[in-house]
N, C-alpha and C positions, 0 to 999 in steps of 0.2 A: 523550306526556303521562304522567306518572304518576300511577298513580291509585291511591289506599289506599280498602278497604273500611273504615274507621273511624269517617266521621260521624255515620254513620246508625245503626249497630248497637245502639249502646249506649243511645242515646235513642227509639231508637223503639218502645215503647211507650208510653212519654210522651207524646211527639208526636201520637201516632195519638186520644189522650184527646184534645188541644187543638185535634187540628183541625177541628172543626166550629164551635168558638169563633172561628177564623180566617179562617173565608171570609164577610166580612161586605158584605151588599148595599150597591149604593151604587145611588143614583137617574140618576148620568150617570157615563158614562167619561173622563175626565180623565184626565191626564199626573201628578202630583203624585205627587201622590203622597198534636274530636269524642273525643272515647274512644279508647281503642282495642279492638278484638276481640278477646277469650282465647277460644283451644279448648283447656280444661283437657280435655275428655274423650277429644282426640288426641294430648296432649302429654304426652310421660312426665314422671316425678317427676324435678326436678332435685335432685340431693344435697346442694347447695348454694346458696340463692339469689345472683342476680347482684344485686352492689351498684352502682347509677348511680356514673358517675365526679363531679368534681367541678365538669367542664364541661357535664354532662348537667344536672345540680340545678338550675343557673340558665337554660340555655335554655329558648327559650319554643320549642316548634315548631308552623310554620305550618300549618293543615289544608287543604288547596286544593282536594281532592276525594274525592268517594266513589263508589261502584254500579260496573257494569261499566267492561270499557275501553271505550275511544270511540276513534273513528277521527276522527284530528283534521283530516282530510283531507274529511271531511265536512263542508261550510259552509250548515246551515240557514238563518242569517241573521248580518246584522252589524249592528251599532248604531254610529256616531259619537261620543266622548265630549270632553270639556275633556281642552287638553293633550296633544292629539294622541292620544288612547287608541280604540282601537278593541276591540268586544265581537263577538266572533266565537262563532255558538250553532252548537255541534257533533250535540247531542242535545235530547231532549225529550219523555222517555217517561214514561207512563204507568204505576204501578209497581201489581200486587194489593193491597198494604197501603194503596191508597186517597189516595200521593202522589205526586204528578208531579215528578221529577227534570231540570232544567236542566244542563245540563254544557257546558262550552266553554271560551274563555281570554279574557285582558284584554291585549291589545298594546300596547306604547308606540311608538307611531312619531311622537312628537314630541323636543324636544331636552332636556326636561328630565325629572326624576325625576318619577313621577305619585305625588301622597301620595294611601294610599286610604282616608282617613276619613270624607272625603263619602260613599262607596260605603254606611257604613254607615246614612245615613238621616238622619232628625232622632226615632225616637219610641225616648225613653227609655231604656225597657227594653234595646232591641236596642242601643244603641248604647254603655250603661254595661256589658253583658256579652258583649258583639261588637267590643270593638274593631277597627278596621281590618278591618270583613268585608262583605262584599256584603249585609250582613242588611235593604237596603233597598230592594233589589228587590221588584216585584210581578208579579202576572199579573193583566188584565182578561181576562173574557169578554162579550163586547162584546151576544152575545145574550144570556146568560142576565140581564144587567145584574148583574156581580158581582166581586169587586174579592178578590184571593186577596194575603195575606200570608205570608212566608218563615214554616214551619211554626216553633215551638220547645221546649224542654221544661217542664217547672214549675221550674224555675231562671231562666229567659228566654234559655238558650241557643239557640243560632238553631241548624237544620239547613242550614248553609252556609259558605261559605271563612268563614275567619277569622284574624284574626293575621298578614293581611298585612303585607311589608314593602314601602316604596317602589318601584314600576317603575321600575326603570332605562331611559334610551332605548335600542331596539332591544330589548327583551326582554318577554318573556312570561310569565306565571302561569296555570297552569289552576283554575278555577273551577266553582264547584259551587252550587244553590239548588233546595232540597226545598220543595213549595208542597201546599196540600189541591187532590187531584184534582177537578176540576171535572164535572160532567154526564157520563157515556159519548158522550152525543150532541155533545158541547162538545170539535170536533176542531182549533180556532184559538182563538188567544189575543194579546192584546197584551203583550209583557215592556217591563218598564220598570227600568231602574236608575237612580239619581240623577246628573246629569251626563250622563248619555249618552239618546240619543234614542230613541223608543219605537220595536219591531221586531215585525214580525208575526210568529209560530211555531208550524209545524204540530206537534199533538201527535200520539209514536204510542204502539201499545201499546194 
């Protein structure tokens, strides 16, 4: 899997203001529902700046994930989706800065292209500055009775893939979803993505 420290850096201290705005109670558990990093202070002075080519200006590129590597060989849980997709959860830590990081991949093993626009939800915001991102995922914590949304910035960018293109069949995307860490004592959670079935997942960390 390849995995860029990108998503998170550059927003996260924005996020970290939003999220207590974001973990909002709910009375029952239901189903329903980046940047990049400069290190100027290790990078010497270039004498010249690099100018983008003419193919770089127009691409969009995909952000699929951030935080450490993951061993993709690690299979926390799977979830079932439309279209033959399946959500394979690699990770699920618990992070000091007070959010919990999802990390895994999205499988096609049905015959056709999976469009990932459903992925991003139905609420507004996320979906007019997310397109084609997982920014519709949730976490339940089933005891504290509490319903966690994909963390975002004061923009409404979401801490998560984004700018997916179509699955192809037989192929894979790795995925990423930053959420406000729940309780210390709050060591299980429900994730939920749109389309795909809810999965139970141990937090660590």
């Amino acid at each position: 899997m390849s995995i860029r420290r990108t998503a998170r850096t550059r927003r996260v201290v924005a996020a970290v203001s939003m999220a207590a705005a974001l973990a909002l109670v709910v009375t029952g558990c239901g189903t329903d529902g980046g940047g990049k990093k400069t290190d100027d202070a290790s990078s010497p002075p270039s004498s010249e700046p690099s100018k983008p080519s003419e193919e770089d200006k127009g691409a969009k590129q995909e952000d699929t994930a951030a935080g450490d590597n993951v061993d993709p060989n690690v299979k926390l849980a799977e979830a079932r989706g439309a279209m033959g997709m399946l959500l394979v959860v690699n990770e699920v830590k618990r992070d000091s800065g007070g959010f919990v990081t999802v990390q895994g991949e999205l499988k096609n093993q049905g015959d056709a292209a999976a469009n990932p626009a459903a992925w991003a939800g139905s609420e507004t915001v996320i979906v007019r500055k997310n397109l084609n991102s997982v920014g519709g995922a949730t976490l339940v914590d089933k005891v504290g009775k509490k319903r966690y949304y994909i963390l975002r910035d004061t923009d409404g960018r979401c801490l998560c893939t984004t700018g997916m293109s179509a699955v192809q069949p037989g192929r894979s995307v790795p995925v990423f979803m930053q959420f406000p860490a729940p309780p210390s004592t709050t060591t299980e959670v429900d994730l939920t993505l749109p389309t795909f079935a809810t999965t139970s997942v141990k937090i660590s960390g």
